[in-house]
C-alpha positions as CSV (number, residue, x, y, z in Angstrom):
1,X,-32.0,62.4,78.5
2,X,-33.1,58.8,80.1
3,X,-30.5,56.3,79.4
4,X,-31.2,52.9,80.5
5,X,-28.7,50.6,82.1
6,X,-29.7,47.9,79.1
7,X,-28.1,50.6,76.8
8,X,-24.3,49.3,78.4
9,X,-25.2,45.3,77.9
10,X,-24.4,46.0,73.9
11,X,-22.5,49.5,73.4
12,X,-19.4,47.5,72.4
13,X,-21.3,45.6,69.6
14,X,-22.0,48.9,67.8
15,X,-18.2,50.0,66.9
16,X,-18.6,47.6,63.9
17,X,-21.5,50.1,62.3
18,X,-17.9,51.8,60.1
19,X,-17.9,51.7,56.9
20,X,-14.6,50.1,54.7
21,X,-13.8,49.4,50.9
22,X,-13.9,46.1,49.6
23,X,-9.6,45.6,50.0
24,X,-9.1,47.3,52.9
25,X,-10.6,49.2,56.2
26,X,-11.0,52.9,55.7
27,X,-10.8,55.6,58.4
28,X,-14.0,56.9,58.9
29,X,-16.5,58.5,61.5
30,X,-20.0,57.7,62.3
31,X,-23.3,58.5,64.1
32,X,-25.4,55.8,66.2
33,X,-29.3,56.7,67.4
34,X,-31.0,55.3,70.0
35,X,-34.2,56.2,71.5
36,X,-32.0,57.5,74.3
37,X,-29.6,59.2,72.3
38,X,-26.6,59.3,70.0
39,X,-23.2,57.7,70.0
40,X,-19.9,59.0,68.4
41,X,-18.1,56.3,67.2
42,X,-14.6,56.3,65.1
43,X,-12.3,54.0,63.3
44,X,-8.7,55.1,62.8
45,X,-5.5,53.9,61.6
46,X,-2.7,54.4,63.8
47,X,0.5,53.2,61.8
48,X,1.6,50.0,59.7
49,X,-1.5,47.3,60.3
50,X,-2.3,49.0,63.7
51,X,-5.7,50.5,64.1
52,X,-8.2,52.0,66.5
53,X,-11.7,51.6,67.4
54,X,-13.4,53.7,69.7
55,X,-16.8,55.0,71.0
56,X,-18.0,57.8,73.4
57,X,-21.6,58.4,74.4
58,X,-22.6,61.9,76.7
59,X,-25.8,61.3,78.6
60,X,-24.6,64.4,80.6
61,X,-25.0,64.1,84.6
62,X,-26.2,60.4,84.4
63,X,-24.4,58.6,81.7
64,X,-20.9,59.0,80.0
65,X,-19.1,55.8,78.8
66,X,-15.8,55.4,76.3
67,X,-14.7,52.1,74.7
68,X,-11.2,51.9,72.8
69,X,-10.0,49.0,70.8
70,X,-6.6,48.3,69.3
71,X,-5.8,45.6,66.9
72,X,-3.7,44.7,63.9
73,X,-5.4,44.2,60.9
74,X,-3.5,41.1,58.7
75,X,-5.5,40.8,55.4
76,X,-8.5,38.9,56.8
77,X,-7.4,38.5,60.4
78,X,-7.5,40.6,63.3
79,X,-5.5,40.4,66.4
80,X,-6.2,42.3,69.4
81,X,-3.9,44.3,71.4
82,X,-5.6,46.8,74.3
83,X,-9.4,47.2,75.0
84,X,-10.3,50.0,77.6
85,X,-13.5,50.9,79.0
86,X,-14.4,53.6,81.1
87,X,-17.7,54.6,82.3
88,X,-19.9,56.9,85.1
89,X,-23.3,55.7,86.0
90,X,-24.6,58.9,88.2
91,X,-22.0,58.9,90.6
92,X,-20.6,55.5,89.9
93,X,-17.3,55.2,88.0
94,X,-16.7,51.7,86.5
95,X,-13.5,50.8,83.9
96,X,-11.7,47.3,82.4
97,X,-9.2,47.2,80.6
98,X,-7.5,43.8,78.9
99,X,-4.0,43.5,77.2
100,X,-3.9,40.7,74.6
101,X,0.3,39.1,75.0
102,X,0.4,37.0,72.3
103,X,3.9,36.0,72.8
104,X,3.3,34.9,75.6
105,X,-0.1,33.7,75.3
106,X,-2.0,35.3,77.9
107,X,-4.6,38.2,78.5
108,X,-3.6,40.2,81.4
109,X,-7.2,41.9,82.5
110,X,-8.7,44.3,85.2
111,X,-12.5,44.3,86.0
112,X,-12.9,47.2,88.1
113,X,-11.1,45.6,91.8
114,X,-10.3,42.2,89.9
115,X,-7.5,41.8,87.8
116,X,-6.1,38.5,86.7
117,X,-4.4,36.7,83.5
118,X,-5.8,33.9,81.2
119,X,-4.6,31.9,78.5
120,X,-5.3,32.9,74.9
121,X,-6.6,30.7,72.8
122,X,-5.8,31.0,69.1
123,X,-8.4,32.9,66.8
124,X,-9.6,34.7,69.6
125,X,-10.9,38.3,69.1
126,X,-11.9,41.4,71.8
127,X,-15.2,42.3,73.4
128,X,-15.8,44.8,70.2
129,X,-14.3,42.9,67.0
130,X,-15.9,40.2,66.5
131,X,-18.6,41.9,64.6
132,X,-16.2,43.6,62.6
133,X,-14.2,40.1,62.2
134,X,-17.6,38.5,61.0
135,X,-18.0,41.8,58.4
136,X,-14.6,40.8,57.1
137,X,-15.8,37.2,56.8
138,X,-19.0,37.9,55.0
139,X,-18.0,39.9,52.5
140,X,-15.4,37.1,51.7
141,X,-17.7,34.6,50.5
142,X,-20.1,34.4,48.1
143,X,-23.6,35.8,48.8
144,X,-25.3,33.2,47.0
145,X,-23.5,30.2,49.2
146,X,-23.3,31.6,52.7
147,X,-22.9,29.1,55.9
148,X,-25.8,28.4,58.0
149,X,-23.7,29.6,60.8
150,X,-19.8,31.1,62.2
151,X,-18.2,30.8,64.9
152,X,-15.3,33.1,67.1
153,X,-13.7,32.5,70.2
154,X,-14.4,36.1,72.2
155,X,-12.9,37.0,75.2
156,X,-15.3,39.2,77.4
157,X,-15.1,40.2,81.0
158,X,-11.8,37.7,81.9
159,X,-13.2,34.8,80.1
160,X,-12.7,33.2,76.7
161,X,-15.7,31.6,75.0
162,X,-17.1,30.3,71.9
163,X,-19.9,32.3,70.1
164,X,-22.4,31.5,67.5
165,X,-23.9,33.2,65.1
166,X,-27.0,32.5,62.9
167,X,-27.4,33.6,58.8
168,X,-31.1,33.8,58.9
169,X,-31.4,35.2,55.3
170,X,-32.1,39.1,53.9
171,X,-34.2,41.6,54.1
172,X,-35.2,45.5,53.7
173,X,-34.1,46.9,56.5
174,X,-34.9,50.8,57.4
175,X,-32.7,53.3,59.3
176,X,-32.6,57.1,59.6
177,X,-29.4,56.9,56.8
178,X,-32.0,54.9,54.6
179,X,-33.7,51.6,53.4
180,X,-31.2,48.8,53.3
181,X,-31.4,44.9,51.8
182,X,-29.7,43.1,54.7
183,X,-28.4,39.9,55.8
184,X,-30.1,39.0,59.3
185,X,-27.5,37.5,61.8
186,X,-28.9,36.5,65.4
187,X,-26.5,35.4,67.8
188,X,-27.4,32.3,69.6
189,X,-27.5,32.1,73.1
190,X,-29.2,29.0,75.7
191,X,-33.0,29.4,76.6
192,X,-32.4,29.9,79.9
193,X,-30.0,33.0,79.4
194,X,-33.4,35.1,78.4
195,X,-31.3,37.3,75.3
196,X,-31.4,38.1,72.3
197,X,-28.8,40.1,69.8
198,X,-30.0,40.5,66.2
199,X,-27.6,42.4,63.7
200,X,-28.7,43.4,60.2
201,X,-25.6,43.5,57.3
202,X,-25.9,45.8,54.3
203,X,-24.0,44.2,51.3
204,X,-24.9,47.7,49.3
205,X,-22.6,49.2,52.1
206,X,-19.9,46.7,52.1
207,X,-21.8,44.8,54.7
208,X,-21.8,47.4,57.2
209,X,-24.1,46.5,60.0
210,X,-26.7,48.9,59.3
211,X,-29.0,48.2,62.9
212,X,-28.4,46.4,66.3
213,X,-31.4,44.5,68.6
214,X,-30.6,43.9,71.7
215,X,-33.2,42.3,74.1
216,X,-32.0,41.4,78.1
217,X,-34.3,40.4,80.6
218,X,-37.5,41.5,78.7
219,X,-35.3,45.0,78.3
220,X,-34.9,45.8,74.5
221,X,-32.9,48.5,72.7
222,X,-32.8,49.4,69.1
223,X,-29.2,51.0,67.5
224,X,-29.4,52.7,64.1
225,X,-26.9,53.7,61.7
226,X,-27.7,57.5,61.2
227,X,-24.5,59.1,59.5
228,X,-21.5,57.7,58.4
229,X,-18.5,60.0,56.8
230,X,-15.2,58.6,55.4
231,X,-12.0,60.9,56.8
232,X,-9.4,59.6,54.2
C-alpha cells in the first residue's frame, strides 16, 4: 500500500466524519477510504461530559499513525483536555502531545524535541475539534439563514490561531456509503500558502461531514465516509 506523506497534512480533520443525534453526541465507530487506504476512527464517551476521539491508520512497514483527543462536551461547547499523536514514517518515529490547563490558562505542548507552554485564549479548540465544533454550530442554526462565514481560534503545533471557514452553499455529494445533499465549507487560507481544505456537510446525517479535499503543494487527497455504525 503507497501512502503519501500529504495523507498526514489532514488525518486529524477526518475524526469529525462520526455520526451524533440531534441533542447529543453518540458513541459510534466509523470507516474512512482513501485512495491509499482505510482509517479506523472512533468516538467514545468516557464518563460525565468527558469524551474521546481517536483514529488509527495501518499502512504496514511504511505507515502507522494514531491521534487521540479528549474534551468535555458542555451543550454546545467543547473544551479540550489532551491531544496525542503518534506516528512511524518507515523507520521514523514522530509524536506531540498538548495538555489544555484551563485554570491556569496555558497549553503545555511537546513537538517531537520541543516542548514549551502558551497562553490559551478563550474559545479555543484542539488540532481535531474544530470540525466537530463547526458540526455542532451548523446544525444549531437554521439552514435557510446560514452565515457567510465562522470563525475558531485553533491551536495546532504550539500555536494558537484564528481560522476561517467559508459556507459556499449545497450540493449532491457522492461517497461509497451513498449520495449526499451537502453543505460545501472551504477553509480559507492566504494565496501565497498554496492549500486548499474543502469539507462537504450532510444535513440528512445530522451534518456529518460526509467527504474531506485536501490539496498541499499541488498534492491532493480525497477522504470518504464509507461505514459508519452507532455502538450505543
Amino acid at each position: 500500500m503507497r501512502i503519501k506523506v500529504l495523507f498526514i497534512l489532514f488525518i486529524s480533520f477526518s475524526f469529525n466524519l462520526i455520526g451524533e443525534n440531534l441533542i447529543e453526541l453518540r458513541p459510534s465507530k466509523a470507516t474512512l477510504t482513501m485512495k491509499t487506504g482505510d482509517m479506523e476512527v472512533w468516538l467514545e464517551k468516557k464518563g460525565n461530559n468527558t469524551w474521546e476521539m481517536g483514529s488509527f491508520v495501518d499502512g504496514g512497514r511504511i505507515f502507522e499513525r494514531e491521534e487521540i483527543s479528549v474534551f468535555e462536551l458542555n451543550q454546545n461547547s467543547i473544551i479540550p483536555l489532551d491531544h496525542k499523536v503518534r506516528m512511524k514514517i518507515l523507520f521514523k518515529k514522530i509524536r506531540a502531545s498538548a495538555h489544555f490547563d484551563w485554570e491556569n490558562l496555558k497549553v503545555d505542548f511537546e513537538e517531537g524535541r520541543n516542548k514549551g507552554s502558551i497562553k490559551l485564549v478563550d474559545g479555543t479548540l484542539g488540532p481535531a475539534t474544530a470540525q466537530l465544533k463547526m458540526r455542532l454550530d451548523l446544525r444549531s442554526l437554521d439552514i435557510n439563514f446560514l452565515p457567510e462565514k465562522i470563525k475558531y481560534f485553533v491551536y495546532y503545533r504550539g500555536e494558537i490561531k484564528e481560522r476561517t471557514y467559508l459556507l459556499k452553499g449545497f450540493e449532491d455529494t457522492e461517497t461509497p456509503l451513498g449520495t449526499f445533499n451537502t453543505l460545501k465549507v472551504e477553509r480559507e487560507f492566504l494565496p501565497k500558502e498554496d492549500r486548499e481544505q474543502i469539507y462537504w456537510f450532510a444535513p440528512e446525517l445530522d451534518f456529518s461531514i460526509v467527504r474531506i479535499l485536501d490539496t498541499n503543494n499541488g498534492r491532493t487527497s480525497d477522504l470518504l465516509l464509507k461505514s459508519q455504525e452507532f455502538v450505543d
